[in-house]
C-alpha positions in Angstrom: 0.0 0.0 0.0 2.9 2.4 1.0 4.2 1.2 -2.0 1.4 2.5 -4.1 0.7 5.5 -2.7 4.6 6.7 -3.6 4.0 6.0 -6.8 0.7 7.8 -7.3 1.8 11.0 -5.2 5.2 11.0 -7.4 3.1 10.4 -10.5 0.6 13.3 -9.7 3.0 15.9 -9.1 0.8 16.8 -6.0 2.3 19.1 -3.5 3.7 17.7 -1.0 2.7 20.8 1.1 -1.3 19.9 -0.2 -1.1 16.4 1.5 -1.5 14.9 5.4 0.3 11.7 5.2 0.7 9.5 8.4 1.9 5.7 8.7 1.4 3.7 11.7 4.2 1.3 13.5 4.2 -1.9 15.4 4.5 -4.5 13.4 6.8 -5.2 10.7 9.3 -8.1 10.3 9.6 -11.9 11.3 12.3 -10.7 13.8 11.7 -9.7 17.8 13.7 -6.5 16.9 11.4 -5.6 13.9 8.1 -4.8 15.8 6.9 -3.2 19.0 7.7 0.0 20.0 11.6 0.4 21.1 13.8 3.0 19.6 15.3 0.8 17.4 11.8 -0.1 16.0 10.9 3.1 15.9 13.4 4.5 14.2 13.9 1.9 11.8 10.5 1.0 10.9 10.0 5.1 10.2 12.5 5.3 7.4 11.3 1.6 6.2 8.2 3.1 5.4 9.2 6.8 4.4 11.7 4.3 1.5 8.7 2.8 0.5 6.5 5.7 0.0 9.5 7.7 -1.6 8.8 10.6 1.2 11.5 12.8 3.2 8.9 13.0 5.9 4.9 12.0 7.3 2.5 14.5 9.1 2.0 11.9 11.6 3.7 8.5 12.6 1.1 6.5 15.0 2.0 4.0 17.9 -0.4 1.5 16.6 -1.0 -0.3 20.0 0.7 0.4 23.1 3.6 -2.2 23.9 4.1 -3.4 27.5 7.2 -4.4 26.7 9.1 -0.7 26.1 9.1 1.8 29.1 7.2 5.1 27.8 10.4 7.2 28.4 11.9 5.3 25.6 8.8 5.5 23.2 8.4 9.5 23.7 12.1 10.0 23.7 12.2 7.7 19.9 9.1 9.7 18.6 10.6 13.2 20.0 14.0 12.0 17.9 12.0 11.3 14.7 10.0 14.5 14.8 13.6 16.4 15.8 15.1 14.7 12.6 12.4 15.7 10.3 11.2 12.1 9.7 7.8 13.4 11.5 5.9 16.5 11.9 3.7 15.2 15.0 3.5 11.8 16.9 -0.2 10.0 17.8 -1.5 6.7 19.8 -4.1 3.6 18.1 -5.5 2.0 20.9 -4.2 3.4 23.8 -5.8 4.1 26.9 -6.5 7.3 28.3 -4.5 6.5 30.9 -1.4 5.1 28.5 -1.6 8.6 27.0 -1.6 10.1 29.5 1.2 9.0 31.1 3.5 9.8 27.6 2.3 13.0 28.2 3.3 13.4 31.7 6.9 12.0 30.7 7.1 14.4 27.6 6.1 17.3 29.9 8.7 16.1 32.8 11.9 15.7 30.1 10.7 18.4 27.5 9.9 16.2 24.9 7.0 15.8 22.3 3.7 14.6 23.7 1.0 12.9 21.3 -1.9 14.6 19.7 -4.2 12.1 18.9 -5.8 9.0 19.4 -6.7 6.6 16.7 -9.6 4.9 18.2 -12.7 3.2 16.9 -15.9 4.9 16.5 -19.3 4.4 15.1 -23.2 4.1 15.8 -22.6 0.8 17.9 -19.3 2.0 19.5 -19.1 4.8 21.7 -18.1 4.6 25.5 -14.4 5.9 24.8 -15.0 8.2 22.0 -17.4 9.8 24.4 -16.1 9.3 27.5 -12.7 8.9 27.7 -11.5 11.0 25.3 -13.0 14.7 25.7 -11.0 14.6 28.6 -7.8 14.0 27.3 -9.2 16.7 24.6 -10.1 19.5 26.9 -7.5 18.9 29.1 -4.1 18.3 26.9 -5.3 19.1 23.3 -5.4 15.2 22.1 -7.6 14.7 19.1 -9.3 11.5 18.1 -8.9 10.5 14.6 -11.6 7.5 14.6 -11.7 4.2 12.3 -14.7 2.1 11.2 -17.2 5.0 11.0 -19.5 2.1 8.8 -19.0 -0.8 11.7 -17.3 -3.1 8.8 -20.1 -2.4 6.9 -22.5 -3.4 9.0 -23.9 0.3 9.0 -24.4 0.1 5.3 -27.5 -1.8 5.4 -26.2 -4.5 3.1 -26.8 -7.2 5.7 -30.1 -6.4 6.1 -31.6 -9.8 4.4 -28.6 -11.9 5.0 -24.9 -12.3 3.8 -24.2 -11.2 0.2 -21.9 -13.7 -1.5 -19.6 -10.7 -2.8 -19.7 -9.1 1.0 -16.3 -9.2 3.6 -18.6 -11.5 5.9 -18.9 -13.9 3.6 -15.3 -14.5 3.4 -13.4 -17.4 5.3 -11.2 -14.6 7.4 -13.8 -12.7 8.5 -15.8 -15.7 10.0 -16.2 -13.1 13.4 -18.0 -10.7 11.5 -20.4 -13.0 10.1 -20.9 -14.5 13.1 -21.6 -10.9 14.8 -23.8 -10.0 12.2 -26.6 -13.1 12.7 -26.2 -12.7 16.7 -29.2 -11.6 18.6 -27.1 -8.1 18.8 -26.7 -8.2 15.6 -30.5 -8.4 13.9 -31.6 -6.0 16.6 -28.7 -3.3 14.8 -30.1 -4.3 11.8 -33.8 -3.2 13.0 -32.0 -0.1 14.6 -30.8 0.5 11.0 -33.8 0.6 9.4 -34.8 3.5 11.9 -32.2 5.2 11.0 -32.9 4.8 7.1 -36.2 6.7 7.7 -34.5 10.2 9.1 -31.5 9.9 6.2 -34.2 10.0 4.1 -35.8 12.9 5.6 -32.5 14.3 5.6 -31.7 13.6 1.6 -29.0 11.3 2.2 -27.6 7.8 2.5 -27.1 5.5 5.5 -23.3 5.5 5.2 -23.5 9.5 4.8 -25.7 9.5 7.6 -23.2 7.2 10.2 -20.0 9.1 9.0 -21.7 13.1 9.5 -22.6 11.4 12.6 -19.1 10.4 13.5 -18.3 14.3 12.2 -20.3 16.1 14.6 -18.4 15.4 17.9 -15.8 17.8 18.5 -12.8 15.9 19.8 -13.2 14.0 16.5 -10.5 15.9 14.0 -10.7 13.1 11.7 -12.6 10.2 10.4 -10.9 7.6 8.4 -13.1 5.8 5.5 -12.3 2.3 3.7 -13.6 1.5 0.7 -13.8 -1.1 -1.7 -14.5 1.4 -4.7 -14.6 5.1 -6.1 -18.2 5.1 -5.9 -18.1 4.1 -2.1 -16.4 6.6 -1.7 -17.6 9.7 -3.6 -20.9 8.7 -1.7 -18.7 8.7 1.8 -17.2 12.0 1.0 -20.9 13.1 0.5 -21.0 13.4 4.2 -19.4 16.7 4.4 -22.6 18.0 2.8 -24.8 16.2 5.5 -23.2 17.6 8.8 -24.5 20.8 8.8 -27.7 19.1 9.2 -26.6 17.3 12.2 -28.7 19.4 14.7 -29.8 18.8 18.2 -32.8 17.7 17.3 -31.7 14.9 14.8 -28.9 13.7 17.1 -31.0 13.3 19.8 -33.4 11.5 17.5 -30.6 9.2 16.6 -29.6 8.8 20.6 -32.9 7.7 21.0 -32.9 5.2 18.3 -29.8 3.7 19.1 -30.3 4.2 23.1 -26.5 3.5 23.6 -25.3 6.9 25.0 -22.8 6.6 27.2 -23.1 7.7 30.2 -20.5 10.2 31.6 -19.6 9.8 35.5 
């Protein structure tokens, strides 16, 4: 994929000033030293990936999971070094806990190094405890943003499952046997009847389902970000629609959704 993208951004001509480019690391190679999150790692996986992508630097480089195995000085200390060197503009955290993050923090702030400023973290209709909960803290207190995944729940939030498993659908494949399952569950056909609630105000609104879920995600405002996947150009030129739905996410409509859904977290 890294690959790939090289090639199209050094094909295109684009600016590289136009762009927000970020790469995650964790794993990599076969070896103990080629994943995780030590210096060497760090380091080393960075310019792996700024080789393949044929970059002198990414906006942001991700800790894609936290690793037990490193002591947090060391991981802020590497990601201060990379960001020093030019290899990064800004560091961020996937899967981290609020208090994982917040203890980088507190070690960037007690050595004068970089802290992170966001959390990758999942997000959608059917997920929302740390979105909502855990984050805004972190956001109002230390300036961390969320950058969220799965806006469409693995598709489930498209509506295609509605009457079963298509053949051509990611559930129906031999890898993704947990999603299938998930889908048929009890849990599952009552999200699907939630769904079709939710079909009746994107109508009302002039919109899709999809466009519907990912304004949704939009609206929060610790979210800075919302990351799409899609299988085609026409997925996502309908995704993209989204920005046109958002400024119709008012009070009224969320709280319509709330009440739909009747997940919202509650905040202690």
């Amino acid at each position: 994929a890294e690959i790939i993208l090289g090639n199209i951004i050094k094909k295109k001509c684009w600016r590289r000033s136009s762009l927000v480019i970020t790469t995650k690391l964790y794993w990599g190679g076969k070896a103990e030293t080629e994943r995780g999150l030590s210096r060497k790692h760090i380091i080393e996986g960075l310019k792996g990936s700024l080789q393949r992508m044929q970059l002198e630097y990414v906006d942001v480089v991700f800790a894609n999971r936290p690793d037990s195995n490193t002591p947090m000085e060391e991981i802020v200390r590497a990601m201060t070094y990379v960001i020093n060197q030019g290899m990064a503009m800004y560091w961020g955290t996937s899967r981290w806990t609020a208090m994982e993050i917040m203890e980088a923090y507190s070690v960037a702030r007690q050595f004068n190094m970089i802290p992170p400023v966001c959390e990758q973290a999942e997000y959608h209709l059917f997920q929302r405890e740390k979105v909502e909960v855990q984050l805004p803290e972190l956001y109002h207190k230390i300036g961390v943003g969320a950058m969220t995944w799965s806006p469409l729940a693995c598709g489930i939030i498209t509506g295609k499952y509605e009457n079963g498993i298509p053949e051509t659908s990611r559930a129906s494949m031999k890898s993704y046997q947990w999603l299938k399952e998930k889908i048929v569950s009890d849990d599952g056909r009552k999200q699907q009847a939630k769904l079709k609630e939710l079909g009746h105000i994107a109508e009302k609104l002039g919109c899709t389902l999809p466009q519907l879920a990912v304004a949704w995600c939009l609206r929060n405002e610790g979210v800075s970000s919302v990351l799409l996947g899609t299988s085609n150009p026409e997925q996502l030129t309908e995704n993209l629609g989204a920005i046109q739905v958002l400024p119709k996410m008012t009070s009224h409509i969320v709280s319509d959704i709330d009440h739909i859904l009747g997940n919202r977290p509650y905040k202690h």
